[in-house]
N, C-alpha and C positions, 0 to 999 in steps of 0.2 A: 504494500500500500504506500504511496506516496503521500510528503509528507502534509502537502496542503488536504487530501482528504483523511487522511491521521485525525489532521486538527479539525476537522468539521465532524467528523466522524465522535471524536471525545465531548465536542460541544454540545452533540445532539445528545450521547447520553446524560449527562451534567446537566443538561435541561429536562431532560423525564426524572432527573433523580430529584429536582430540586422543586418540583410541582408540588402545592402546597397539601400537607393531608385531608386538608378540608375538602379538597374537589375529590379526590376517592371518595367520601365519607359521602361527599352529596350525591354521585352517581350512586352508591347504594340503597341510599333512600330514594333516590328516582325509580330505580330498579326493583326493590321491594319498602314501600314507605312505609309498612307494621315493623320493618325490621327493628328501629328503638324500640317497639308494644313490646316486643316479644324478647330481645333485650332486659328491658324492666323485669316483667314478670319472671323471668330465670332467676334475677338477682331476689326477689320475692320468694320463692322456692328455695332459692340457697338459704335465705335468712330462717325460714322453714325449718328447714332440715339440722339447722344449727339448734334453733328453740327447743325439737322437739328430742334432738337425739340421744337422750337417755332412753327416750320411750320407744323408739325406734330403732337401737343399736346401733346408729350409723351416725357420721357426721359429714357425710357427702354421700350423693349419688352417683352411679356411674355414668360416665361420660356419655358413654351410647345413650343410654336414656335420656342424657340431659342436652344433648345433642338432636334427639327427636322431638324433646320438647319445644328448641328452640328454631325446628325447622317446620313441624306444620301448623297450618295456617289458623289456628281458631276462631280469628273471624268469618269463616268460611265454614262453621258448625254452629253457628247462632242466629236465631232470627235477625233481620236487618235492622230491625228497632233495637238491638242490643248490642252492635258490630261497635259502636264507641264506647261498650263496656268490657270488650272481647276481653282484654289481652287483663283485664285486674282479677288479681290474685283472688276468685269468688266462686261461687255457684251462680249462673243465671238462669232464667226460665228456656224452655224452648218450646215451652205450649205441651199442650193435653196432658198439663196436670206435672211433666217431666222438668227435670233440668239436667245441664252439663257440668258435671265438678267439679269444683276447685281445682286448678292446674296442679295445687303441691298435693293434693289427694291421687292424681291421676299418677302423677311422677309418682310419690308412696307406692300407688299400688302394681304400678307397672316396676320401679324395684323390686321390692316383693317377690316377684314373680322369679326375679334372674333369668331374664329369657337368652336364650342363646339362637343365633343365626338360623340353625337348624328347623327350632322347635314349631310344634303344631299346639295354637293356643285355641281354647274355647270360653266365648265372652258371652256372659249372661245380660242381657241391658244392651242394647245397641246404643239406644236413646238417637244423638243426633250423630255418630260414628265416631265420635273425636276421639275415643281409649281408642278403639279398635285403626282407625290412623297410625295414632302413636305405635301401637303394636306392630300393625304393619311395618313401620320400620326397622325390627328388631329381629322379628322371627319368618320362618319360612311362612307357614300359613296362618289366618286368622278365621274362626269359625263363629259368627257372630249370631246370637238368636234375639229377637225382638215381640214381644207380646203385642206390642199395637202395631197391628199392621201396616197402618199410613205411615207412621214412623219408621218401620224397617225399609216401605219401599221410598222414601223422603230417603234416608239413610245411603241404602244400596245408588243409588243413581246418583249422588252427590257423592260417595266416594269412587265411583267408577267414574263421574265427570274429573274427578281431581287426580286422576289416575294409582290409586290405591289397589291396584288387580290383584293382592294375594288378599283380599276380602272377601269372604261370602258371608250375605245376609240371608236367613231365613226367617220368618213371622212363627211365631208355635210358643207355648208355655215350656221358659226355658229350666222351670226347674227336673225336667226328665234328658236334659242334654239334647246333646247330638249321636244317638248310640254308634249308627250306622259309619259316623266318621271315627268315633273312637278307638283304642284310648287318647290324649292328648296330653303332653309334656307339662300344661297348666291350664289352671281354668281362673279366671278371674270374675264377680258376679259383683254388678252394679248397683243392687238393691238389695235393701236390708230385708233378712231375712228372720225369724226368731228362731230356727237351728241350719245347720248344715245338711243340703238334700244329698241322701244316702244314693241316687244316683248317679252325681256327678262325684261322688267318691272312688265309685266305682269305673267312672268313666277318667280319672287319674291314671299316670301312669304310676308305677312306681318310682322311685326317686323324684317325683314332680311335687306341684305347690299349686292348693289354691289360694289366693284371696278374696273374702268375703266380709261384709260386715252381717257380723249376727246380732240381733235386736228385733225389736218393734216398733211403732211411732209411738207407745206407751211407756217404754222405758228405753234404759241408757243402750245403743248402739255401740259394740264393739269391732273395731277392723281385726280380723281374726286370719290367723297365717296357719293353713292346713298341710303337711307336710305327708307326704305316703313315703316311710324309707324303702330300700330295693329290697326288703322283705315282707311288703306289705302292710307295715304296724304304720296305722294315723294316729299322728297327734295335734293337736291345735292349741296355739299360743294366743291370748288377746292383746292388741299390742295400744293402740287409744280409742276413744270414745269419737264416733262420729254421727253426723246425721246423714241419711242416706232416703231416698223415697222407698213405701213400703214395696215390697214383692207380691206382683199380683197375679191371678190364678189363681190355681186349685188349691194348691198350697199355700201357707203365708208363715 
């Protein structure tokens, strides 16, 4: 190289190096402008995880996870009247009676789980898809069941628009599972229930995990961590008090 393009050559890089951070910063939020929402609310979730974790054994979560929290979209799982409430650390409504969980509840319980690449999860509570999102990015497949119908097919089409494809939604009362897909590496259930249904125990693999909140709307809700070791023996640990919508169907 000669030395006049040498010198223009070093100029041109010493001018991309010297571009201010601020114009990256703002092409990102040109690019995705929730990216601060989602931002915030992880550092909400960190602050979480620090308050709670004696009661939770942890004082982080794993990256993977906290990495899917901070890539799908939640305002894209809310009604539109609540898209400027998406991204705060809360429950909001999503209609017929339902709501979306608190993001540090969903991270909790998507921990919990330890999902690995591999696994095959079964989600009791579609609701507006947003666990089973997050989920999707963690594990091989997601087997999602939904009691209100409008809701599962609201669900299923809004995560197949957002390209979510290791998703299936089915409508059906999810406390008898999914047998015919069974066993499944974890089961995670949405709605509080007042015990553990003995079919989705069965429909556990060994060495897997559910979590569940056991309760009622009459008393205290616990987030409960089901555990099947690789010989079979379940045991269940309570870990905090939460509120959860009731479980509905045949069972309650």
């Amino acid at each position: 190289m000669q030395m006049k393009q040498l010198t223009l050559f070093l100029v041109l890089i010493i001018s991309i190096l010297s571009v201010p951070a601020g114009i990256a910063s703002d092409d990102l939020r040109a690019s995705d402008p929730r990216a601060e929402e989602r931002a915030g609310m992880i550092a909400e979730i960190e602050k979480d995880v620090r308050d709670t974790a004696e009661l939770i054994n942890r004082r982080s979560f794993d990256r993977r996870v906290m990495d899917a929290m901070g890539s799908v979209p939640r305002h894209e799982f809310v009604p539109k009247n609540q898209r400027r409430n998406a991204y705060d650390n809360r429950p909001l409504p999503i209609g017929r009676g339902q709501t979306i969980s608190q993001p540090y509840i969903v991270a909790l319980m998507t921990e919990l789980l330890e999902p690995e690449p591999a696994d095959r999860v079964l989600e009791i509570g579609t609701g507006s898809g947003y666990q089973a999102a997050i989920l999707s990015k963690l594990v091989s497949e997601v087997f999602s069941i939904e009691i209100i119908t409008e809701l599962a097919d609201d669900s299923r089409q809004r995560l197949q628009h957002l390209g979510y494809d290791n998703v299936r939604v089915r409508a059906a009362d999810g406390y008898d599972g999914w047998p015919e897909e069974a066993p499944f590496d974890s089961i995670i259930v949405t709605a509080a229930i007042s015990h553990i249904p003995p079919p989705l125990v069965r429909q556990l693999k060994p060495g897997g995990r559910m979590v569940i909140p056991v309760g009622t709307r009459f008393q205290t809700q616990y987030l409960t961590l089901v555990e099947k070791s690789p010989e079979g023996e379940v045991t269940t640990r309570q870990l905090i008090p939460v509120i959860f919508v009731p479980f509905t169907g045949g069972h309650q």
